[in-house]
C-alpha positions as CSV (number, residue, x, y, z in Angstrom):
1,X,-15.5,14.5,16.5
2,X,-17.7,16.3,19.3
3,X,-21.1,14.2,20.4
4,X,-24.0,15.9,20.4
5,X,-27.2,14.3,22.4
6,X,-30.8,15.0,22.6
7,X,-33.1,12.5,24.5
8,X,-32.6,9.2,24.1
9,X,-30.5,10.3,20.0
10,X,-26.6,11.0,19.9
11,X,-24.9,11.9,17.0
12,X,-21.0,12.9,16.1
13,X,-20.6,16.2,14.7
14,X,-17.3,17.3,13.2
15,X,-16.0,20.3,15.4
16,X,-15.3,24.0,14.0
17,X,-19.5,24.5,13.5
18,X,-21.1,26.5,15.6
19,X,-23.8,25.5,18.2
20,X,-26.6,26.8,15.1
21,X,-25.1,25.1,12.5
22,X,-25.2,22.1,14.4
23,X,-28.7,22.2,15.4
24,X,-30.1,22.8,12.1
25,X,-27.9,20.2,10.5
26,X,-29.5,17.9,12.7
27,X,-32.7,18.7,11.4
28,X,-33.6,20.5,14.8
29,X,-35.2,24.4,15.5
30,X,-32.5,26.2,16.7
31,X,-35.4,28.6,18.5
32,X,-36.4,24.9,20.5
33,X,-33.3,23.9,21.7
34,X,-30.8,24.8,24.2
35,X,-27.4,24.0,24.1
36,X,-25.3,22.7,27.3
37,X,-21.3,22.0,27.8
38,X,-20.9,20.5,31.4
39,X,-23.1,22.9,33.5
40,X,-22.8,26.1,31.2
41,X,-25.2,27.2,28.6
42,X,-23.9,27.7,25.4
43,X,-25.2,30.6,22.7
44,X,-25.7,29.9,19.2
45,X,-22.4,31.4,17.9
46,X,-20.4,29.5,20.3
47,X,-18.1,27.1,18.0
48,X,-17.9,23.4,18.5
49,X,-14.6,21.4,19.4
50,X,-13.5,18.3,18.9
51,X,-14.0,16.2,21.6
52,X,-17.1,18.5,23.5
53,X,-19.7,16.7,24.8
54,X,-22.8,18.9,24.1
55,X,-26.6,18.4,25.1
56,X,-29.3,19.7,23.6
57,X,-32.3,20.5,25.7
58,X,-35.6,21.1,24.8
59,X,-36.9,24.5,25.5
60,X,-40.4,24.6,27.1
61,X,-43.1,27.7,27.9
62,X,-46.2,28.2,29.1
63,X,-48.7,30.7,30.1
């Protein structure tokens, strides 16, 4: 199972997903959220492993 965590939530997803699928499983905007493995940014297609550690940030503009 890979975690995923966002704030102060974690959750264990079961790996072969990808990053999207993940997201909105969780009940999350896949257009709000960034996805980070160690220090590298993830895209939406990348497929989840067992055993990643992923965190989700959230995205945040202004103008």
């Amino acid at each position: 199972m890979a975690k995923v965590k966002f704030r102060n939530k974690e959750w264990e997803v079961e790996g072969g997903k990808t990053v999207r699928q993940v997201i909105e499983e969780l009940g999350l905007d896949p257009e709000a959220v960034l996805a980070v493995k160690g220090k590298k940014l993830l895209n939406e297609e990348t497929v989840i492993e067992d055993e990643d550690e992923i965190k989700l940030i959230a995205v945040i503009s202004g103008g």
